[in-house]
NUMAR-610793 format. One record per residue (C-alpha): residue number from 0; residue in one letter; x, z, y. Coordinates in nm, 4 decimals. Each point is the difference from the previous one (the first is absolute). Example, Ala and Ser with C-alpha at 12.3 -4.5 7.8 and 13.67 -1.06 7.14 Angstrom:
{0; A; {1.2300; 0.7800; -0.4500}}
{1; S; {0.1370; -0.0660; 0.3440}}
This chain:
{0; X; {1.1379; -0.1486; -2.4822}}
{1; X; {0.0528; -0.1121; 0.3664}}
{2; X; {0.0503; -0.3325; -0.1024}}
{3; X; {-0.3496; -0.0197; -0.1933}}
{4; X; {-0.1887; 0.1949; 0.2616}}
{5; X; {0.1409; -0.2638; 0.2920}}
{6; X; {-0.1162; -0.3013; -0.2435}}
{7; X; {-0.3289; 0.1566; -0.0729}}
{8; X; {-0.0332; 0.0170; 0.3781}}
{9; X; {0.1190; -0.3676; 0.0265}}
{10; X; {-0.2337; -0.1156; -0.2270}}
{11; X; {-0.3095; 0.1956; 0.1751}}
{12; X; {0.1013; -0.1629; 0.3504}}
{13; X; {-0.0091; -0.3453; -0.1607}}
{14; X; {-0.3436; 0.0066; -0.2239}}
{15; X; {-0.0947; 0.1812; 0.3367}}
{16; X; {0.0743; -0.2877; 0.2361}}
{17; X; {-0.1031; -0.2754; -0.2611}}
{18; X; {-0.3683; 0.2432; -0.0128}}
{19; X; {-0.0024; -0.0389; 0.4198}}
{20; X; {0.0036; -0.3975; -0.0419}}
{21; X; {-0.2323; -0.0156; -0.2669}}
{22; X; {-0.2685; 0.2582; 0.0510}}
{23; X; {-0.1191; -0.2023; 0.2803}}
{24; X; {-0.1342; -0.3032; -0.2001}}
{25; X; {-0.1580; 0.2785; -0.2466}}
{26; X; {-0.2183; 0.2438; 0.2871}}
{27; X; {-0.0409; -0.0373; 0.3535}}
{28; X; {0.2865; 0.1488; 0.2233}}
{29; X; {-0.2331; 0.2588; 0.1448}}
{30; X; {-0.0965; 0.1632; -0.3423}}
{31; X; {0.3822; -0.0447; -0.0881}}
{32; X; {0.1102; 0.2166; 0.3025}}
{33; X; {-0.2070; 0.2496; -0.0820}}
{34; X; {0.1244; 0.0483; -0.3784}}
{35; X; {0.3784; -0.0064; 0.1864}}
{36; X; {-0.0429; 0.2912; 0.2292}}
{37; X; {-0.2246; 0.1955; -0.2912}}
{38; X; {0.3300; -0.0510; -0.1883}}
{39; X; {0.2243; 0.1368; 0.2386}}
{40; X; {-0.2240; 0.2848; 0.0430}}
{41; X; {0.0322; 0.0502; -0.3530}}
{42; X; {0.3370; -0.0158; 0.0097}}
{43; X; {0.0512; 0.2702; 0.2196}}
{44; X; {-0.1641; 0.2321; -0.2520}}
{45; X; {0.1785; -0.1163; -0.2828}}
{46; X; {0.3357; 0.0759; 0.1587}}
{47; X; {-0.0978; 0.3780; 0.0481}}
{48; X; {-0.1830; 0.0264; -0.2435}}
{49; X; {0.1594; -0.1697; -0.2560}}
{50; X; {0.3619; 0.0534; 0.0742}}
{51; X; {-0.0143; 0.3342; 0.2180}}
{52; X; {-0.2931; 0.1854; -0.2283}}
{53; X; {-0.2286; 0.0338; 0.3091}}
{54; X; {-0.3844; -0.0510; -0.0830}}
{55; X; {-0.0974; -0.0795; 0.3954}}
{56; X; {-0.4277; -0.0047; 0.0091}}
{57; X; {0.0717; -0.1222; 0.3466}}
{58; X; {0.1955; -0.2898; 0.0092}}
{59; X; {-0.2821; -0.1290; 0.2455}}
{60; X; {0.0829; 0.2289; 0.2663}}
{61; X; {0.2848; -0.1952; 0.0907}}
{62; X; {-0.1101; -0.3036; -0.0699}}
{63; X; {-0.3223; 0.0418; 0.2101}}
{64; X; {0.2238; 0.1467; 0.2372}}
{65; X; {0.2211; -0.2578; 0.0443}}
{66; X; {-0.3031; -0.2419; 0.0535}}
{67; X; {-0.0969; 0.2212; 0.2795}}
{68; X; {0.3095; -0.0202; 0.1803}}
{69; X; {0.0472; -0.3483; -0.0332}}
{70; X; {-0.3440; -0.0336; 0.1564}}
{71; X; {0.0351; 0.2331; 0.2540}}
{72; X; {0.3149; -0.1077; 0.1216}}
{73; X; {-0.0790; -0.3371; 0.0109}}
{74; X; {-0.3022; 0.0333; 0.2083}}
{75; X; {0.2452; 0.1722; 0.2884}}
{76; X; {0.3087; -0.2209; -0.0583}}
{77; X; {-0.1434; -0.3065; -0.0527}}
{78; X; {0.2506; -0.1236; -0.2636}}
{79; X; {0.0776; 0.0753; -0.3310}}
{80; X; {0.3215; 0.0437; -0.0604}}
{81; X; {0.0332; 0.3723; 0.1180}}
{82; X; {-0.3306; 0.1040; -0.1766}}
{83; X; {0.1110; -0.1386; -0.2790}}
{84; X; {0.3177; 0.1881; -0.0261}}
{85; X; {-0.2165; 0.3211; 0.1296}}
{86; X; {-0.2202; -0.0532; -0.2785}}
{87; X; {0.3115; 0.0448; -0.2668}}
{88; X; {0.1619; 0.3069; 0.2499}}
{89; X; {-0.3076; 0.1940; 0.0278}}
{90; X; {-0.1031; 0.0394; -0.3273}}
{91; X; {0.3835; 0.0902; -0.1384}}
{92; X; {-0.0015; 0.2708; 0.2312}}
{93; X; {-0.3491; 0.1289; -0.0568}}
{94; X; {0.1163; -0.0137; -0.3853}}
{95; X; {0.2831; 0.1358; 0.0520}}
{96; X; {-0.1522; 0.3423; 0.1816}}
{97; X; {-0.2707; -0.0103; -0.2703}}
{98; X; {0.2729; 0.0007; -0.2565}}
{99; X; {0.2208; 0.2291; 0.1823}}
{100; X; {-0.2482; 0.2904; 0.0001}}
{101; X; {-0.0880; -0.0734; -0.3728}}
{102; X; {0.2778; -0.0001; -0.1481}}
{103; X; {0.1865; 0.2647; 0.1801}}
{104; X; {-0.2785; 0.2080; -0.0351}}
{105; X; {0.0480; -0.0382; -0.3752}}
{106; X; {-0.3484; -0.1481; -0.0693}}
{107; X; {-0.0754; -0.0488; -0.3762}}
{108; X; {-0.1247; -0.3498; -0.1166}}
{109; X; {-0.3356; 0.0973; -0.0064}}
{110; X; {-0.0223; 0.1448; 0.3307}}
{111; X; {0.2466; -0.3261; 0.1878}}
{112; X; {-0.3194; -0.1908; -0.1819}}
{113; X; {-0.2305; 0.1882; 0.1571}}
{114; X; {0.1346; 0.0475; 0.3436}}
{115; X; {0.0261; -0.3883; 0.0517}}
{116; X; {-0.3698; -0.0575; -0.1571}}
{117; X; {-0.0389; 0.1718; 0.3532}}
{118; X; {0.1931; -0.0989; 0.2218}}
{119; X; {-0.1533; -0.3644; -0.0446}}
{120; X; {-0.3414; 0.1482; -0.0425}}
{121; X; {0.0334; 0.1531; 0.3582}}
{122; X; {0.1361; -0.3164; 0.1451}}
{123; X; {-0.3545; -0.1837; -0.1655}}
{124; X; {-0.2119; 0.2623; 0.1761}}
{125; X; {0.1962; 0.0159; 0.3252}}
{126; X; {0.0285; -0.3600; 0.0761}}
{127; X; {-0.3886; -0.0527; -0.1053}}
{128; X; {-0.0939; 0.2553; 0.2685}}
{129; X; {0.2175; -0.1456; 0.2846}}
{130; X; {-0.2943; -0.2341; 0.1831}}
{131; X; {-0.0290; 0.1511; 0.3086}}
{132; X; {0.1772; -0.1275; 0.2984}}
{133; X; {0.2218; 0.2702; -0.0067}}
{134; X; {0.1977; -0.0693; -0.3067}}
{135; X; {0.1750; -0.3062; 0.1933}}
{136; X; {0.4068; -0.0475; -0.0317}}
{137; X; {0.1386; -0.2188; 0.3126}}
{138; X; {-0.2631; -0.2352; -0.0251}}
{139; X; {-0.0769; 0.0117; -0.3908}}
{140; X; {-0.3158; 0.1689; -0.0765}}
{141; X; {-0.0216; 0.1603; -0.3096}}
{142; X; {-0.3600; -0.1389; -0.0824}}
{143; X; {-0.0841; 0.2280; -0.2840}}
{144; X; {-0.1933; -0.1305; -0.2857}}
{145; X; {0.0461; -0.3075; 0.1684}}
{146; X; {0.3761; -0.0596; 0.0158}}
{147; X; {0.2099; -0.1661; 0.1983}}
{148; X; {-0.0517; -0.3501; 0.0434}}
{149; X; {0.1075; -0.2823; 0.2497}}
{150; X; {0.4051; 0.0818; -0.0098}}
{151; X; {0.2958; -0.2542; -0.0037}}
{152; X; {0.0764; -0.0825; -0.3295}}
{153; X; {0.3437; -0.0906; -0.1047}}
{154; X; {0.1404; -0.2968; 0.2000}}
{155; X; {0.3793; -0.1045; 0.0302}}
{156; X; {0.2496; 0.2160; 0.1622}}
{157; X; {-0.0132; -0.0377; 0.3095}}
{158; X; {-0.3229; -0.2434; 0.0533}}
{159; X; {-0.3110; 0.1778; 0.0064}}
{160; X; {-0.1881; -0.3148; -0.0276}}
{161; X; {0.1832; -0.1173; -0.3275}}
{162; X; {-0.2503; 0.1438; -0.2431}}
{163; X; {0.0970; 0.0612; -0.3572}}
{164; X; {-0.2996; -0.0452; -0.2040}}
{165; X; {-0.1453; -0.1803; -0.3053}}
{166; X; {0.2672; -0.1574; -0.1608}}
{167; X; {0.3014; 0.1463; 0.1781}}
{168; X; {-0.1503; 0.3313; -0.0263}}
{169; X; {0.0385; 0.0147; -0.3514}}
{170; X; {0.3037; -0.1615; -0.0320}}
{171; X; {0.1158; 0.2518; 0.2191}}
{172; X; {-0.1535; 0.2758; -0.1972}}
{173; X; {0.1363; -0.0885; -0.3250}}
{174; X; {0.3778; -0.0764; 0.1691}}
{175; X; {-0.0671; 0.4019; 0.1168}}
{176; X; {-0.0966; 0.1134; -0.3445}}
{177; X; {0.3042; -0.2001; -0.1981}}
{178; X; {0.2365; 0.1618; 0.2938}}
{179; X; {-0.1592; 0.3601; -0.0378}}
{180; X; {0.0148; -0.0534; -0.3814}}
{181; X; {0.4073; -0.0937; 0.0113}}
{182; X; {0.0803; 0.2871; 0.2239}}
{183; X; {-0.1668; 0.2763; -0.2034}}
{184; X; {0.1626; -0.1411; -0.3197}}
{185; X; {0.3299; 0.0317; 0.2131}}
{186; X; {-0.1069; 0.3918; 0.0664}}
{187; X; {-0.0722; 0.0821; -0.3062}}
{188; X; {0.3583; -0.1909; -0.1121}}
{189; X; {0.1340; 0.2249; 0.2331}}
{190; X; {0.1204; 0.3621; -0.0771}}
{191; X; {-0.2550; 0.1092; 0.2353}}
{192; X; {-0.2800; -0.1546; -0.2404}}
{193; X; {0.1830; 0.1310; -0.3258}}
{194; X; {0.0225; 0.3582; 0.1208}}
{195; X; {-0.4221; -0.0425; 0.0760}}
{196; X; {-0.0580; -0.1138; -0.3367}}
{197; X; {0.2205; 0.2779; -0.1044}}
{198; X; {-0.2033; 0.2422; 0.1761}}
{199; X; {-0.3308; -0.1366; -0.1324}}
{200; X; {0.2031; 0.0502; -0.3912}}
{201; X; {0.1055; 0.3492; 0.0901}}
{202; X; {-0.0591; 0.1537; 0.3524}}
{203; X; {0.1865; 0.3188; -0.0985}}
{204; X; {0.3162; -0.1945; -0.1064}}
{205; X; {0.0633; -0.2168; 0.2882}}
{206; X; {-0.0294; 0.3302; 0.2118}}
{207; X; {0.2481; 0.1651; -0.1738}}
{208; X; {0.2563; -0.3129; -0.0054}}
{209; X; {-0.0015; 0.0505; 0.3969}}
{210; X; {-0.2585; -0.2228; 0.1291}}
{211; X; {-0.2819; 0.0941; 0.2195}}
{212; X; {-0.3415; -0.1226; -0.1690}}
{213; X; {-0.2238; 0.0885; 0.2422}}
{214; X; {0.1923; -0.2095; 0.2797}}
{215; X; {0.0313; -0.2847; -0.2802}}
{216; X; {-0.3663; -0.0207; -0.0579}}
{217; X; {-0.1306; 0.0276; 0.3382}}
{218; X; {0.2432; -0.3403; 0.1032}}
{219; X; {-0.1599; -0.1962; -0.3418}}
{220; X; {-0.3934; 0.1243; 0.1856}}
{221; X; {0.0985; -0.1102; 0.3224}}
{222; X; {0.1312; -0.3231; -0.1722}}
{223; X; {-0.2853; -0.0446; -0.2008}}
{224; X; {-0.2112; 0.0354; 0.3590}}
{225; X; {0.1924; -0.2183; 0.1712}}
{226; X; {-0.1324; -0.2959; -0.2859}}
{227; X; {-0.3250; 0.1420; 0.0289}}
{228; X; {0.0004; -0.0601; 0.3896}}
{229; X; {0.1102; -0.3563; -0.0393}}
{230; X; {-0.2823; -0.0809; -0.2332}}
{231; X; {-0.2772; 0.1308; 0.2507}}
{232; X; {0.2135; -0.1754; 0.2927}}
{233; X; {-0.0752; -0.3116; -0.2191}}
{234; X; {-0.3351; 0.0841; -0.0863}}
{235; X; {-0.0982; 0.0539; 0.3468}}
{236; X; {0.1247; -0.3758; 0.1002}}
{237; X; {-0.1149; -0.1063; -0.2919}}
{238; X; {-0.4219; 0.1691; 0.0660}}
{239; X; {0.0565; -0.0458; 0.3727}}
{240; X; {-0.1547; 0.3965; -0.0446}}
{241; X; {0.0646; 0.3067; -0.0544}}
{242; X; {-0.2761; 0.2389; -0.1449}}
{243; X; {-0.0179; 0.3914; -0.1512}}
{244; X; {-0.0304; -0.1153; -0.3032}}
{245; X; {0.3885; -0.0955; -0.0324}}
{246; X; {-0.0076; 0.3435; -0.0656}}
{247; X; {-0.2719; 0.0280; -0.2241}}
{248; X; {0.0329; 0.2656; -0.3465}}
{249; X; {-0.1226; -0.3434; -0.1862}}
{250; X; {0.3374; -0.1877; 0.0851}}
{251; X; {0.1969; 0.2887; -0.1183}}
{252; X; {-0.1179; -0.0120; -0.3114}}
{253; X; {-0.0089; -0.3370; -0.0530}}
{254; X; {0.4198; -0.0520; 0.1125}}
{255; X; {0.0098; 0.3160; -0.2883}}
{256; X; {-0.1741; -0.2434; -0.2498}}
{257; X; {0.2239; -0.3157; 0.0828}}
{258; X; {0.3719; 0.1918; -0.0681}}
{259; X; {-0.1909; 0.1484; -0.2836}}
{260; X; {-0.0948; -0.3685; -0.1358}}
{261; X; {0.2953; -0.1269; 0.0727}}
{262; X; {0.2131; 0.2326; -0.1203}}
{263; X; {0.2788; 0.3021; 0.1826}}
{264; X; {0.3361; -0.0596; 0.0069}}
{265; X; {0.0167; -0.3514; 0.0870}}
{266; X; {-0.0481; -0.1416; 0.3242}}
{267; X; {-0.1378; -0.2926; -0.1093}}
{268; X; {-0.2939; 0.1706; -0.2173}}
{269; X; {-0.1701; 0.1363; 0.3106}}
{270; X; {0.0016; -0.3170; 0.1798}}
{271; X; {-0.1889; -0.1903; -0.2854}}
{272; X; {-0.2520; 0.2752; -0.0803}}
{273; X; {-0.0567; -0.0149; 0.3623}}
{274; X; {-0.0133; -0.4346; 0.0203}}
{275; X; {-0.2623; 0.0260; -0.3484}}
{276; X; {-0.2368; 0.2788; 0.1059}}
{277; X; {0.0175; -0.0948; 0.3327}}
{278; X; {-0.1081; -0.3402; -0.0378}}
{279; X; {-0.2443; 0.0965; -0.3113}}
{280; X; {-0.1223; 0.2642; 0.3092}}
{281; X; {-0.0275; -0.2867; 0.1981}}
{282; X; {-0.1857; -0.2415; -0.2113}}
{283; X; {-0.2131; 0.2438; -0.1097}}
{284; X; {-0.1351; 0.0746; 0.3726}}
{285; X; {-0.1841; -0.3066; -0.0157}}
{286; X; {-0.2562; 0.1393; -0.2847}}
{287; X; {-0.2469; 0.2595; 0.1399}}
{288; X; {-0.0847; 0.0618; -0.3669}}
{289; X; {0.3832; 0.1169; -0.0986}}
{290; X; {0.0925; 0.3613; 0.0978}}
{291; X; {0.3576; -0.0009; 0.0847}}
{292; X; {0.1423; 0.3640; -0.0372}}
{293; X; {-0.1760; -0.0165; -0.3233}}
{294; X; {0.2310; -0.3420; -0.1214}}
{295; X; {0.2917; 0.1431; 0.1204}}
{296; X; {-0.1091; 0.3378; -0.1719}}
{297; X; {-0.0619; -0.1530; -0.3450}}
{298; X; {0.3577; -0.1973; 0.0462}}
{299; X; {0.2212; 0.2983; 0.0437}}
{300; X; {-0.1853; 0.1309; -0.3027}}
{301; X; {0.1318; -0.2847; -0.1993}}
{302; X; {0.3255; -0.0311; 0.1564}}
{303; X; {0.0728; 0.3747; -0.0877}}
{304; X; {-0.1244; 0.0036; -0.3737}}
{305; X; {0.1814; -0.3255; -0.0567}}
{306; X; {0.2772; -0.0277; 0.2394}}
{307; X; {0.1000; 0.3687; 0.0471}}
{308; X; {0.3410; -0.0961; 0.2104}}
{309; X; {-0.1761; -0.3148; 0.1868}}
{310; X; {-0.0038; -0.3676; -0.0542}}
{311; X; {0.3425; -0.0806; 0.1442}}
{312; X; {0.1771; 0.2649; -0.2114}}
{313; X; {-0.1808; -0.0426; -0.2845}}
{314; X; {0.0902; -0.4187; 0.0115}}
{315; X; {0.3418; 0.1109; 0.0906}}
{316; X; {0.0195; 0.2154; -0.3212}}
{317; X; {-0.1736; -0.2609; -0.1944}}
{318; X; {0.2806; -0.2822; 0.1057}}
{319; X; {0.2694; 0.2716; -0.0688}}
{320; X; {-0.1461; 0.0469; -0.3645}}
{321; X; {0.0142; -0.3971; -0.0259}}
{322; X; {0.3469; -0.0365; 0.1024}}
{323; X; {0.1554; 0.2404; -0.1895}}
{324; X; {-0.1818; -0.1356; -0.3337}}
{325; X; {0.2667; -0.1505; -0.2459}}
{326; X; {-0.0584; -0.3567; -0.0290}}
{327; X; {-0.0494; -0.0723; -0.3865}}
């Protein structure tokens, strides 16, 4: 089993870096970046939810979250290196308070949904009411509505003046998503990640063989933040702003509908429901005529009735059925 699961991986981390090279001739780099970071965003639902059982309705917190410390931080250091890192730390520990008082205080699934839905909801009003001059952090103002713009995007280590954009930007950004990608396959390898899939089979269980749930789920939240604060540290050097809307209800939902698409339980299912829909989103933004919410709508429709378990488990399935078919 460990042998198949470290070949599957192998073989994602090649079609992955053959994708990097050739996506480029396909779609500019820009829209390309985009897709990457939606995908790592994605990601870090699909590991909670699909391998921990945790339905978070506010992955965006973190993510918009770490897009505001990245910016903040680099308007008063200058550099990115340390904002960049801030923007991982902050939102692991914010996640992993948030988590802490959830699941110690025994919250049922519906409630943990609940609670998050506002959490990011109060982040969305909050930062759209910080104009004033008074909501200013070092020399960062908050901007409301507005943002944050005009902050040091990511440049080499060390050399503020070494910009990483365009090109090198996503390169970067797609080197960060294979790297995230092989380390949570490695966690959930580990007995750490078997023991949280455990607990999403059979909470009860997994008490009673000695282990302490609630401390195992709150580490997978903070881990999932962590990934969540990397893609809005990318994001923000990738829109060269950060706005309220990060945090909006709408993005919540829609991260819901990618892992949904793509299917739970894989890692790789989130990532391409996220990469489709986003770039159908995308293309879609050009026609005033085309509602949006209303595509996407219609698509989960079809993608439940048809594809109940997703479209990378039900292909998976499907290629099972095939090879398992005695040859005549």
């Amino acid at each position: 089993m460990a042998g198949s699961q470290a070949s599957g991986t192998l073989w994602v981390l090649l079609i992955g870096l053959v994708v990097m090279f050739v996506a480029p001739l396909a779609l500019e780099t820009y829209t390309l970046t985009l897709l990457v970071i939606y995908a790592m965003l994605a990601l870090s639902l699909g590991l909670i939810w699909g391998y921990g059982g945790i339905l978070c309705f506010g992955q965006t917190a973190f993510y918009g979250l770490g897009a505001y410390t990245y910016a903040i931080a680099a308007i008063n250091i200058g550099e990115s290196t340390v904002p960049a890192l801030l923007g991982i730390l902050v939102p692991a520990i914010f996640a992993a308070a948030l988590g802490a008082m959830m699941f110690y205080g025994r919250l049922s699934d519906v409630y943990l949904g609940v609670v998050t839905l506002v959490v990011t909801l109060i982040f969305f009003k909050f930062m759209n009411s910080t104009a004033g001059p008074e909501y200013q952090i070092g020399a960062a103002r908050l901007g409301g509505f507005n943002g944050i713009p005009g902050f040091q995007t990511l440049n080499v280590p060390g050399d503020p003046r070494a910009y990483i954009y365009d090109r090198s930007l996503y390169y970067v950004c797609f080197l960060a998503l294979l790297i995230v990608y092989v380390l949570v396959r490695l966690l959930l390898a580990s007995p750490f990640g078997r023991v949280a899939v455990a607990i999403r089979e059979n909470e009860r269980r997994v008490e009673l063989m000695g282990y302490d749930a609630r401390l195992q789920k709150t580490l997978l939240f903070s881990v999932s933040g962590a990934v969540a604060g990397l893609a809005g540290t990318l994001y923000a050097s990738w829109a060269e702003i950060v706005t309220p809307g990060m945090f909006s209800l709408g993005q919540s939902a829609e991260i819901i509908i990618w892992c949904i698409v793509g299917g739970l339980g894989t890692l790789v299912g989130p990532m391409l429901g996220a990469v489709l829909l986003g770039y159908l989103k995308f293309s879609l933004g050009q026609q005033s005529a085309i509602d949006n919410s209303m595509i996407l709508g219609l698509i989960l429709v079809i993608v439940v009735l048809a594809l109940p378990r997703g479209v990378v488990p039900s292909l998976a399935a499907l290629w099972a059925r095939r090879r398992r078919r005695p040859s005549i």
